[in-house]
C-alpha positions in Angstrom: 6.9 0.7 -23.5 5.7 3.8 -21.7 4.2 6.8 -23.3 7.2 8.9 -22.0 9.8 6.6 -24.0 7.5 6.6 -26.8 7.3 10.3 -27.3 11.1 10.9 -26.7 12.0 8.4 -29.3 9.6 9.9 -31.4 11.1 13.4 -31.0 14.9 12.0 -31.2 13.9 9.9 -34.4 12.4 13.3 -36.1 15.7 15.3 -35.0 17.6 12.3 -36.6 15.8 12.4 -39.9 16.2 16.5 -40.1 19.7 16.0 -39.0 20.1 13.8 -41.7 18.4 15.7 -44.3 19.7 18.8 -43.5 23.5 17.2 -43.1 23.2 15.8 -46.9 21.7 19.2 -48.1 24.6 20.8 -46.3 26.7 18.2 -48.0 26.0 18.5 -51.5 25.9 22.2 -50.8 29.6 22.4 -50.1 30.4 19.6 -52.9 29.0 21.4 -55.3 30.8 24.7 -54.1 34.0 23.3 -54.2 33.9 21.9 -57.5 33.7 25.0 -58.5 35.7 26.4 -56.8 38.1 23.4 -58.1 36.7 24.4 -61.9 37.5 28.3 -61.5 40.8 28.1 -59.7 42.2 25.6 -62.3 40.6 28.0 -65.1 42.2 30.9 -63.4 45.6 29.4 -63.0 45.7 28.2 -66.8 45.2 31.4 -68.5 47.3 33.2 -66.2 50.1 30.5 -66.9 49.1 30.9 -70.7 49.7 34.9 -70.3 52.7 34.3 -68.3 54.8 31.8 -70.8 53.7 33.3 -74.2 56.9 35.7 -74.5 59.3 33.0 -73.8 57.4 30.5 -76.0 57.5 33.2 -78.7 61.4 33.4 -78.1 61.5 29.4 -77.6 62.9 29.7 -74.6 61.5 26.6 -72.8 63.7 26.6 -69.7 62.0 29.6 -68.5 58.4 28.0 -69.4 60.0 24.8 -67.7 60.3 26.7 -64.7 57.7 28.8 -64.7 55.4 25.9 -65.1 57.3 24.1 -62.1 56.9 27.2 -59.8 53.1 27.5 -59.9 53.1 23.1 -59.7 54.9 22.9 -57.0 52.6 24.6 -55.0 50.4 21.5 -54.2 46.9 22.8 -55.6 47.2 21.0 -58.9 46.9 17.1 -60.0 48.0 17.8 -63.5 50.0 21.0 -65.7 51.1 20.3 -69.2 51.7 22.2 -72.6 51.4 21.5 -75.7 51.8 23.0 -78.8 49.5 23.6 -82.1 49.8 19.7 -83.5 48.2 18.8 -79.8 51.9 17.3 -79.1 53.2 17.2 -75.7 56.1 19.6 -75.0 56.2 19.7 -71.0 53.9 18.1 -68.4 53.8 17.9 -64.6 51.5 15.3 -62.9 51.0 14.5 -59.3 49.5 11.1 -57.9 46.3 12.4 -55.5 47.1 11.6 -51.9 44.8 12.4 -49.3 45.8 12.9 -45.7 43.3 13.0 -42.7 39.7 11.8 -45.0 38.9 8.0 -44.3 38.8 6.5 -47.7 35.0 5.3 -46.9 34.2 8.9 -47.4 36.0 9.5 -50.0 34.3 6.8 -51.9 30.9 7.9 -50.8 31.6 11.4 -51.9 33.0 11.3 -55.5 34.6 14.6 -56.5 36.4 15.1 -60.1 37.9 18.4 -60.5 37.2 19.7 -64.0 40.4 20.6 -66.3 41.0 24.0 -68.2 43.2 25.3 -70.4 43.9 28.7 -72.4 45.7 29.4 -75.4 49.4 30.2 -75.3 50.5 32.7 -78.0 53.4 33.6 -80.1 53.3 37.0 -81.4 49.5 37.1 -83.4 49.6 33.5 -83.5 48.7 30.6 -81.5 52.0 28.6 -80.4 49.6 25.6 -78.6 47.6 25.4 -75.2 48.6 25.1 -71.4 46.0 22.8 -69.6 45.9 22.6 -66.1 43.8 20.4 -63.5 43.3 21.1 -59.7 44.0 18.8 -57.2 41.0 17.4 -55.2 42.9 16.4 -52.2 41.8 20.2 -50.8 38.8 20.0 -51.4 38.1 16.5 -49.6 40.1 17.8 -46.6 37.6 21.0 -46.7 34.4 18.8 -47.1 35.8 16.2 -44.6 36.3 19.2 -41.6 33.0 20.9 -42.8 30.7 17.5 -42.3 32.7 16.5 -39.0 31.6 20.2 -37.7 28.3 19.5 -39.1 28.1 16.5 -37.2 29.6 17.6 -34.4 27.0 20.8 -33.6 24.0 18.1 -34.7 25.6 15.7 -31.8 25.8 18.6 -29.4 22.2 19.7 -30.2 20.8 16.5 -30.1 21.7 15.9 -26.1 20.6 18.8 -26.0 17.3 18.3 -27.5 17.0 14.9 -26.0 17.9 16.5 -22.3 16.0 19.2 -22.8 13.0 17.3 -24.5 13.0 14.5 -22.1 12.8 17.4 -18.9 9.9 18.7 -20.7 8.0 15.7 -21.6 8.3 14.3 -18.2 7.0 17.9 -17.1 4.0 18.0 -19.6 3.3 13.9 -18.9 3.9 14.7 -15.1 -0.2 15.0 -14.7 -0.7 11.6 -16.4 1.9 9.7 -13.9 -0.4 11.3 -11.1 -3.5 9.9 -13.0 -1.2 6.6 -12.7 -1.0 7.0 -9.4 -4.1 7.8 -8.7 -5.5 4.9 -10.3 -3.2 3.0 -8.7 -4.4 4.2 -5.3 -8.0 3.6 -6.4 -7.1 -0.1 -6.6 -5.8 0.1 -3.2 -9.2 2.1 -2.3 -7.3 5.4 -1.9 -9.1 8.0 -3.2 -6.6 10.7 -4.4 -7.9 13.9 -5.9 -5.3 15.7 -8.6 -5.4 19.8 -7.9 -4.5 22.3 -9.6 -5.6 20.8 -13.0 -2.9 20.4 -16.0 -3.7 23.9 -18.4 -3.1 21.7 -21.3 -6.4 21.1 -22.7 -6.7 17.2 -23.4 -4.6 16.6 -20.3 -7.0 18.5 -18.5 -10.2 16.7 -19.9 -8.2 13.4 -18.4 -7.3 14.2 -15.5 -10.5 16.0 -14.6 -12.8 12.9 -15.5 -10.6 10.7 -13.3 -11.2 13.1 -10.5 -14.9 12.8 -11.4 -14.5 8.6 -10.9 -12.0 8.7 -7.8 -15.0 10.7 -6.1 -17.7 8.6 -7.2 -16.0 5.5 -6.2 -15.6 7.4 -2.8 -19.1 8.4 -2.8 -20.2 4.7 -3.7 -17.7 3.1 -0.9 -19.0 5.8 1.6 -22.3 5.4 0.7 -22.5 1.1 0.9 -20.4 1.6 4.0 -22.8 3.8 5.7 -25.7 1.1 4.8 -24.1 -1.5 6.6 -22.8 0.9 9.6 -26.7 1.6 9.5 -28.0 -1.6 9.6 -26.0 -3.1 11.9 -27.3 0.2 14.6 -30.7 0.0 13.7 -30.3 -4.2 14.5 -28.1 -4.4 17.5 -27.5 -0.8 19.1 -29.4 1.8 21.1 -30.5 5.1 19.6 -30.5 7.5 22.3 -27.1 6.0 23.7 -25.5 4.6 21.0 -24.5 1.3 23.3 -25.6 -1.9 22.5 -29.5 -3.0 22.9 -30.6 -6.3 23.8 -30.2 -8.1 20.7 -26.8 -6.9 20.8 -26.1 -8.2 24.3 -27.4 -11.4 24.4 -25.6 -12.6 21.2 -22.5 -11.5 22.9 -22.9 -13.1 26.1 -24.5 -16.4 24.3 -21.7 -16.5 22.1 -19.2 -15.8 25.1 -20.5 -18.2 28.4 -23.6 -20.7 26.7 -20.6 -23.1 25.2 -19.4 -26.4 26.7 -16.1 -28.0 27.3 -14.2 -24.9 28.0 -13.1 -22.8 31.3 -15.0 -19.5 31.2 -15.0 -16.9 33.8 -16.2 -13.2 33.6 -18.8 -11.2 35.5 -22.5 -9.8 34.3 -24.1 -6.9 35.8 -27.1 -5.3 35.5 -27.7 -1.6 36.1 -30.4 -0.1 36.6 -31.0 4.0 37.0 -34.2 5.2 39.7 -36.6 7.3 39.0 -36.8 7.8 35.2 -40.6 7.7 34.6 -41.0 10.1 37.8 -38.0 12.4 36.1 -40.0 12.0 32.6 -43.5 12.7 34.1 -42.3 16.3 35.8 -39.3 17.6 34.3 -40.0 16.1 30.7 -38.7 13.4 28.4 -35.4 15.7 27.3 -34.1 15.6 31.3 -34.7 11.7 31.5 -32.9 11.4 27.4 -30.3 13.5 29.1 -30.0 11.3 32.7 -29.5 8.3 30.5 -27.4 9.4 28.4 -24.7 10.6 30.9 -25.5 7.0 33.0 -24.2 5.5 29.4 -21.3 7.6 29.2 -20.2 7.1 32.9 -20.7 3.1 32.2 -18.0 3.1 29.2 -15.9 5.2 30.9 -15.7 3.3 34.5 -15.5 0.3 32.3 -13.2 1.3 29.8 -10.7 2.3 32.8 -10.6 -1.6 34.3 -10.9 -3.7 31.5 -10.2 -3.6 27.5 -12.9 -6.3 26.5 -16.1 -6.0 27.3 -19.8 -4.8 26.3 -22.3 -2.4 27.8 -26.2 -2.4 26.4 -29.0 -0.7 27.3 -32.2 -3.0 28.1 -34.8 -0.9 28.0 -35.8 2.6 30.1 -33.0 2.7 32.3 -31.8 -0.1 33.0 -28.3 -1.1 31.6 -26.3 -4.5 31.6 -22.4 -4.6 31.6 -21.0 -7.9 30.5 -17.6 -8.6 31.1 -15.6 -11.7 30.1 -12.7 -13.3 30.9 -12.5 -11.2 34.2 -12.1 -11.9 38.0 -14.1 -11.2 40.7 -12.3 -8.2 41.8 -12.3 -6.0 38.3 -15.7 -6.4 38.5 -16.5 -5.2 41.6 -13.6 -2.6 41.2 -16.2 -1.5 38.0 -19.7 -1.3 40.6 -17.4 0.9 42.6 -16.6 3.4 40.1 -19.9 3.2 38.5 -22.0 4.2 41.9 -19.1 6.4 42.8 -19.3 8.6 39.4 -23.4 8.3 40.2 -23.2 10.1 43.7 -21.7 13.0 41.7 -24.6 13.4 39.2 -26.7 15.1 41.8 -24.1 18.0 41.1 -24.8 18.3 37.7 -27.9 19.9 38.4 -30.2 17.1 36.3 -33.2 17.7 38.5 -32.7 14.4 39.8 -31.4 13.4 43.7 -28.3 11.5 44.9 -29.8 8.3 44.6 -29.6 7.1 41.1 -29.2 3.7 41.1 -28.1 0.3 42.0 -25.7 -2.2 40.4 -26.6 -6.3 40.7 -24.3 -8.7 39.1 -23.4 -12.1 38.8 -19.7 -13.6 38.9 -19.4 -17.0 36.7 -17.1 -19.6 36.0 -19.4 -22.5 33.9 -21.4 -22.1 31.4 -24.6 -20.5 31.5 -27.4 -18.5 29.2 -28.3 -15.2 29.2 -31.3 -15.3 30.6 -29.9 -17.2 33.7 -27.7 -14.4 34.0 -30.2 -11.9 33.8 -32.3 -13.8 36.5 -29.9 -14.2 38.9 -28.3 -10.7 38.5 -31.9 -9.2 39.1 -32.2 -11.0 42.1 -28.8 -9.8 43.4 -29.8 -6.1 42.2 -32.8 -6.1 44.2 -30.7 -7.1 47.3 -28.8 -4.3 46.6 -31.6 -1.9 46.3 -31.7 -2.7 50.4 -28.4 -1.4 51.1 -29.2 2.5 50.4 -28.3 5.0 47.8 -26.4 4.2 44.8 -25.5 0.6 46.4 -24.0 -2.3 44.8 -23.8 -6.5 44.8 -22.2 -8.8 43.5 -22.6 -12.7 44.0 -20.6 -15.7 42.3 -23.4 -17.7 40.5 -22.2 -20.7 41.8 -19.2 -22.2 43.9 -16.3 -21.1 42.3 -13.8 -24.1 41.2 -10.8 -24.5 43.2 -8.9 -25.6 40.3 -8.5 -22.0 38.6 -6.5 -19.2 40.3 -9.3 -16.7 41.9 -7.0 -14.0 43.6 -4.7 -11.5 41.2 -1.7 -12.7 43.7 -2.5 -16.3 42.7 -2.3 -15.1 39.4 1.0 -13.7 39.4 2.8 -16.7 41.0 1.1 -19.4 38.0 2.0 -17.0 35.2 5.8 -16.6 37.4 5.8 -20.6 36.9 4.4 -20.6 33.6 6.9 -17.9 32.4 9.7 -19.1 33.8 9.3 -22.9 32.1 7.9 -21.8 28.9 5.4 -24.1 29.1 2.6 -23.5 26.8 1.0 -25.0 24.5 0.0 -24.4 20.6 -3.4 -25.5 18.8 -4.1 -24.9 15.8 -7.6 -24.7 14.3 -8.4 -24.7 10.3 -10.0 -22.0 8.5 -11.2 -23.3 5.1 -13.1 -21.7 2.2 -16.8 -21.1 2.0 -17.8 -23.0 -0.6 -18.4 -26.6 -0.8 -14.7 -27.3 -1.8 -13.4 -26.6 1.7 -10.1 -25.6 0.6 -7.7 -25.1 3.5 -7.1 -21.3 3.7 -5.2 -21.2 6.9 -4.3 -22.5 10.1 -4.9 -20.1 13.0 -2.8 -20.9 16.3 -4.3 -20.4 19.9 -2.2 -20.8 23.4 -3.1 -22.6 26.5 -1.1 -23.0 29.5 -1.4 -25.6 32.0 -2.2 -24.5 36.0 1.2 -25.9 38.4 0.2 -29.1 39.8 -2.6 -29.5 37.8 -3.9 -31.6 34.9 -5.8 -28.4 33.9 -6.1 -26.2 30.8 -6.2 -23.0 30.4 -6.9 -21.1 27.2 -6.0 -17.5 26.3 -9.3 -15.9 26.5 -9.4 -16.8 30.3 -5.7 -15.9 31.0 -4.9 -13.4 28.3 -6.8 -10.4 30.0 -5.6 -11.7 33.3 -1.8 -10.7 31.8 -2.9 -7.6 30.0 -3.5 -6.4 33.2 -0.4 -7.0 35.3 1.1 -6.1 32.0 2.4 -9.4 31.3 0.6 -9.8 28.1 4.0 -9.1 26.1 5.9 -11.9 27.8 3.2 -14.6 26.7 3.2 -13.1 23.5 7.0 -13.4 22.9 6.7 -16.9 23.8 3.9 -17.9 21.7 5.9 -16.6 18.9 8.7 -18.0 19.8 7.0 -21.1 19.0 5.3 -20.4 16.0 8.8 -19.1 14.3 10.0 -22.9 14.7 7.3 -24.0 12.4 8.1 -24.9 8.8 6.6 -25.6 5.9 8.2 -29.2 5.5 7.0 -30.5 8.1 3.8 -29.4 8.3 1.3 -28.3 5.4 0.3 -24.5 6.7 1.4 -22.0 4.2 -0.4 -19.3 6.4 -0.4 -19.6 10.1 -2.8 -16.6 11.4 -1.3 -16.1 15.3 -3.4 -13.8 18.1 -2.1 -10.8 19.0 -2.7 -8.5 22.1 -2.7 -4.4 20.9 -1.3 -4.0 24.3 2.0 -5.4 23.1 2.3 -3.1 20.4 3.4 -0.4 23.2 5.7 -2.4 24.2 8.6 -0.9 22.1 11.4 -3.8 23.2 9.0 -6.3 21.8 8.2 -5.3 18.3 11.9 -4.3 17.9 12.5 -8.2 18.7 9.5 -9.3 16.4 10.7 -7.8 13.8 14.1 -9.2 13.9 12.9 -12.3 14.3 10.7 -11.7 11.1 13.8 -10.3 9.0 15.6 -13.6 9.9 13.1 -16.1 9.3 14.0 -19.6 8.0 13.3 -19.9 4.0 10.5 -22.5 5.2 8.4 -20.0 7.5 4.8 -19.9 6.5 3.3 -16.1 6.1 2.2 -15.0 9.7 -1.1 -13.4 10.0 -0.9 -10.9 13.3 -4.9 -11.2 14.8 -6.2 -8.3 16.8 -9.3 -8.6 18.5 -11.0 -5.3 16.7 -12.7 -4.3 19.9 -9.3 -3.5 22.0 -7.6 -2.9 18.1 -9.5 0.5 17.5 -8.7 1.9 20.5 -4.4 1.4 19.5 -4.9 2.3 15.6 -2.1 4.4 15.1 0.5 2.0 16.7 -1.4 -0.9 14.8 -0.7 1.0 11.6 2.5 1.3 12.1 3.3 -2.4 13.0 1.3 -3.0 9.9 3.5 -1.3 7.9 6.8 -3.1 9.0 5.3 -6.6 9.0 3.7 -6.4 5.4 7.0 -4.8 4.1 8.0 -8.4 5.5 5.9 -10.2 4.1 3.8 -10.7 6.7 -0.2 -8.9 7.1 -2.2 -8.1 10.2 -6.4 -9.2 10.3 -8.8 -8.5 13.0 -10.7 -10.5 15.3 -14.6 -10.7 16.4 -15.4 -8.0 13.9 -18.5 -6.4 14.9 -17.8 -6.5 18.7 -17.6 -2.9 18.7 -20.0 -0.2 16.8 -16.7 1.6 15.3 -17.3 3.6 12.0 -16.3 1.2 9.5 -13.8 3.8 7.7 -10.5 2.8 9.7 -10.4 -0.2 7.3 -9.4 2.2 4.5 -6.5 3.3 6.2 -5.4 0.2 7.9 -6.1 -2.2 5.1 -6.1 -5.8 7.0 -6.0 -8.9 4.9 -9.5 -9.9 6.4 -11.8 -9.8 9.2 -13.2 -12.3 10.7 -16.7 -11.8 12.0 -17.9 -12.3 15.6 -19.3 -15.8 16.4 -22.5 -13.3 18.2 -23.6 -12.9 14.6 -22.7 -16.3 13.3 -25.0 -17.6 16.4 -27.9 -15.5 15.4 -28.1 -17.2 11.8 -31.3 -18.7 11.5 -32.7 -17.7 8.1 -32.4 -15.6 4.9 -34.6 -13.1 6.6 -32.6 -12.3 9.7 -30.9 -9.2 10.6 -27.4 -11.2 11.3 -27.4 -12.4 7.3 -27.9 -8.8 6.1 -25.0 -7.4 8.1 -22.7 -10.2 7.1 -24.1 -9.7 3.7 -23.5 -6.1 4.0 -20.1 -6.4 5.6 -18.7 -8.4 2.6 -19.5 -5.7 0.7 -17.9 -3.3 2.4 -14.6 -5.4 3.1 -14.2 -6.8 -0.7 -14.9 -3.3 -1.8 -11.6 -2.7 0.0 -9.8 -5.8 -1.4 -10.5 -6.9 2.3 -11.3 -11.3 2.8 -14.0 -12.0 5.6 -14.1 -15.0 7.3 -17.1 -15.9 9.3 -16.2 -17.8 12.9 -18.4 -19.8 15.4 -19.4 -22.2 12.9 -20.6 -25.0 14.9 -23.5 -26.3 12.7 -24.5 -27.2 9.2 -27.0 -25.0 9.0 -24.9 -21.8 9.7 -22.5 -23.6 7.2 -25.0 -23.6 4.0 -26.4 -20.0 4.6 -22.9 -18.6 4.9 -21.8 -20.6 1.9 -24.3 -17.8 0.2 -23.2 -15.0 1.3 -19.9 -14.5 -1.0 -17.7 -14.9 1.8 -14.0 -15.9 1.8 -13.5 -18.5 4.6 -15.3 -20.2 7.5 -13.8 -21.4 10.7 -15.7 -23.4 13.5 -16.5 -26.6 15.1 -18.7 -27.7 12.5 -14.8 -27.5 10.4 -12.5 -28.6 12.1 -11.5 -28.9 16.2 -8.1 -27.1 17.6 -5.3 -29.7 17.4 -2.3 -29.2 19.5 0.5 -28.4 16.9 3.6 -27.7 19.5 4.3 -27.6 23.6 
């Protein structure tokens, strides 16, 4: 029972006992009051009878005493009138049987009331000729003490809504600062931190409320605090100082993790920047004009990059030289990037940075196999130096080997095989387990990737080579309304997923049209639909965090969550996961690759990060797991789930 019901009741049951008590003073009050009353009217009435009828007693004329007697009776106020004379014999009497109208009986039974006789002397001359005795009736005085306890009752009812409206409007006002302490602590679990202000004036209400405000900010302070641990760890480990891009580390785990695997179609484009001139500009103008040259080479790299693509990663090698990986990309978005890149370099000389219009060159590789970074890195040098020949702010790029006829090349080839796919619907679904991290392996989920087949080909495609292809001829919504389409047919009875975790692109999310028809289809799921976990990759996902809230907000009202994808990709301030509050995150297979020890950076960020994340009620799930090894150190390192080779292999679930 709450503390607000409590304290009403309380106050209702002491109103009820003072109603009570001061209902049966009132009562015995007025009883004892009217039997006196009863006792002095029937007094009066006997010696003014016994006045009255002494003459004609005296002249024994007992007509007139007859009728003088029957007068004052038959008024109604008396039960009993009678005379007799000296010997105590009975000369005249009038009785009348008590009937009470309008006093329930239970009352009357309750409430006893006996009228008390009286009687005077009746005289004849100097003598006494007998006594008149005479007895009030009681059916008055019930009626009287009836109407006085109903009014009684009836101003105690009246004041006791009263009391109970009034008194339940002001304990609901004084208790309103411990429902905010509710609510606050209820926040708090949901790693809100609310702060209650003004504070309450009443004093121990104040002492509560002012210590909880004294924990909600300490629990702040200690989120903020292990947050900014990580955030700094994982910059000190993978990211540049000066720019705040990636540094080597951080590069080559992404592009390992990204083109070194076998068995799959890759494609995507490395370059390697490189700015002239830096010890020269260090050497005369100082190291603050060469700090300040790179850093606005950095900032022209993420934005020419950002323009073309949504997924990729820029790092800073060393001095000036930059590298700009970019998967999943053709041939063509990367050299539209070199473009923009030297362009926005010609235009530095303007800037007045003591430095001429040549500042620097652009070498990349195109792939479409697998490779390692430092092949990359080899090759791309070699194409950089070739562009050194070409003049100022020149650029290259080469394919690193023959391309394979079998996937589409050209944007225009693109359109016409997604047209096909499209049109048929054909694509596939494979699913890939995610299981716990400890030795039980307990499935935890079943997360679904797409593939579609090339036209006239035995070839398959998966969505990290085609995906990015349709996000930018904005077809990206039409694949993802059919993937879904597929995964609302599964159910529960036939196959064992009770959570099916499906990728999402954030580009859909502005696609109004299609989250209007997702969440239809949501509202009129079958009863046998498995909870659907919506996976945004968190590098495109912070860059759409407002519209992702907001789909995160309708889907979970479903039912349903959101999670994100290669966690880590991106060096984004970890506080957006307050706000956003995914079920988990699952953290990029760059780290998971980079496991070798206890003592390595990669095991103290994911350390770190699922501290951060359970702090927030948050699961982390660790992906890339392809060996045993990686397998045993995660299993010590508290987190939720593990997904990876070393697991399970992607099964196809639907076509």
């Amino acid at each position: 029972m709450t503390l607000y019901r409590q304290l009403l009741i309380f106050m209702l049951s002491l109103f009820f006992v003072l109603y009570i008590g001061t209902w049966y003073a009132k009562l015995q009050s007025t009883r004892n009051f009217l039997i006196n009353q009863l006792a002095s009217h029937a007094q009066d009435t006997a010696t003014s009878l016994g006045l009255s009828i002494s003459p004609h007693i005296a002249a024994d004329d007992m007509v007139t005493v007859e009728t003088m007697i029957s007068a004052v009776f038959d008024r109604g106020y008396y039960r009993i009138i009678k005379l007799q004379d000296i010997e105590k014999n009975l000369r005249y009497e009038q009785t009348l049987q008590i009937k009470i109208q309008g006093v329930p009986s239970w009352f009357i039974r309750m409430i006893p009331l006996e009228a008390p006789g009286a009687d005077a002397m009746v005289m004849s001359g100097w003598n006494q000729a007998g006594t008149i005795y005479v007895e009030s009736h009681t059916g008055y005085a019930y009626k009287t003490l009836w109407d006085t306890t109903m009014k009684t009752a009836i101003c105690f009812l009246v004041a006791g809504i009263t009391v109970m409206i009034l008194g339940s409007i002001g304990i609901a006002i004084l208790l309103r600062p411990l429902r905010r302490v509710e609510q606050q602590a209820e926040a708090l679990c949901r790693k809100k931190y609310q702060i209650q202000d003004p504070l309450p004036k009443t004093r121990e209400l104040r002492q509560v409320v002012s210590t909880m405000n004294k924990m909600t900010l300490k629990v702040k302070s200690m989120f903020e605090e292990q947050a900014a641990i990580a955030e700094k760890f994982r910059k000190n480990a993978y990211s540049d100082p000066l720019t705040g891009l990636g540094n080597r580390r951080y590069i080559e785990g992404q592009v390992t993790a990204r083109v070194d695997r076998k068995g799959v179609i890759l494609k995507g484009a490395f370059l390697l920047v490189q700015i002239h001139n830096l010890q020269q500009l260090n050497q005369d103008k100082g190291f603050q004009a060469g700090d300040k040259l790179v850093t606005r080479a950095a900032e022209i790299l993420c934005d020419a990059t950002t323009r073309t693509v949504t997924n990729s990663a820029i790092a800073r090698l060393t001095g000036g030289d930059f590298v700009i990986f970019l998967p999943d990309v053709a041939m063509e978005d990367a050299e539209h990037v070199a473009k923009t890149v030297t362009r926005d370099f010609s235009r530095l000389a303007d800037e007045q940075l003591g430095v001429d219009e040549n500042i620097g060159h652009i070498g990349g590789v195109a792939y479409d196999h697998p490779c390692s970074f430092n092949q990359l890195v080899a090759e791309a040098d070699a194409v950089l130096r070739s562009a050194q020949q070409q003049g100022a702010n020149g650029w290259e790029i080469h394919f690193l080997s023959k391309t394979s006829d079998e996937v589409p090349q050209g944007e225009q080839e693109w359109k016409t095989t997604f047209s096909s796919i499209l049109a048929s619907k054909k694509l596939y679904l494979v699913g890939q387990s995610v299981v716990t991290a400890d030795s039980t392996r307990r499935p935890l989920q079943e997360e679904i990737f797409s593939r579609i087949p090339l036209p006239g080909s035995e070839k398959i495609i998966s969505a990290g080579v085609f995906m990015p292809i349709a996000e930018r001829l904005d077809l990206v919504s039409s694949f993802d309304r059919i993937v879904l389409e597929k995964v609302l047919q599964i159910s529960t009875d036939k196959y064992d997923f009770k959570e099916l975790a499906v990728n999402m692109s954030p580009a859909s999310l502005q696609d109004a049209s299609f989250i209007q028809w997702i969440l239809q289809k949501l509202k009129k799921g079958h009863a046998q639909l498995p909870k659907l976990i919506f996976e945004f990759a968190e590098f495109t996902a912070v860059q759409h965090l407002e519209e992702l809230r907001q789909f995160s907000s309708e889907v979970k009202r479903l039912g349903h969550d959101i999670a994100l994808d290669h966690f880590g990709q991106s060096f984004t301030n970890f506080g957006y996961l307050k706000s956003l509050q995914p079920a988990y995150v699952k953290i990029d297979r760059a780290y998971t690759n980079e496991l070798e020890n206890e003592q390595s950076d990669s095991y103290f960020f994911i350390g770190s990060l699922c501290s951060v994340a359970h702090s927030l009620d948050i699961l982390v799930i660790a992906e890339g797991v392809e060996k045993e090894k990686q397998f045993q150190m995660l299993s010590g390192l508290n987190l939720d789930g593990v997904q990876g080779y070393f697991i399970a292999k992607p099964k196809q679930i639907l076509t």
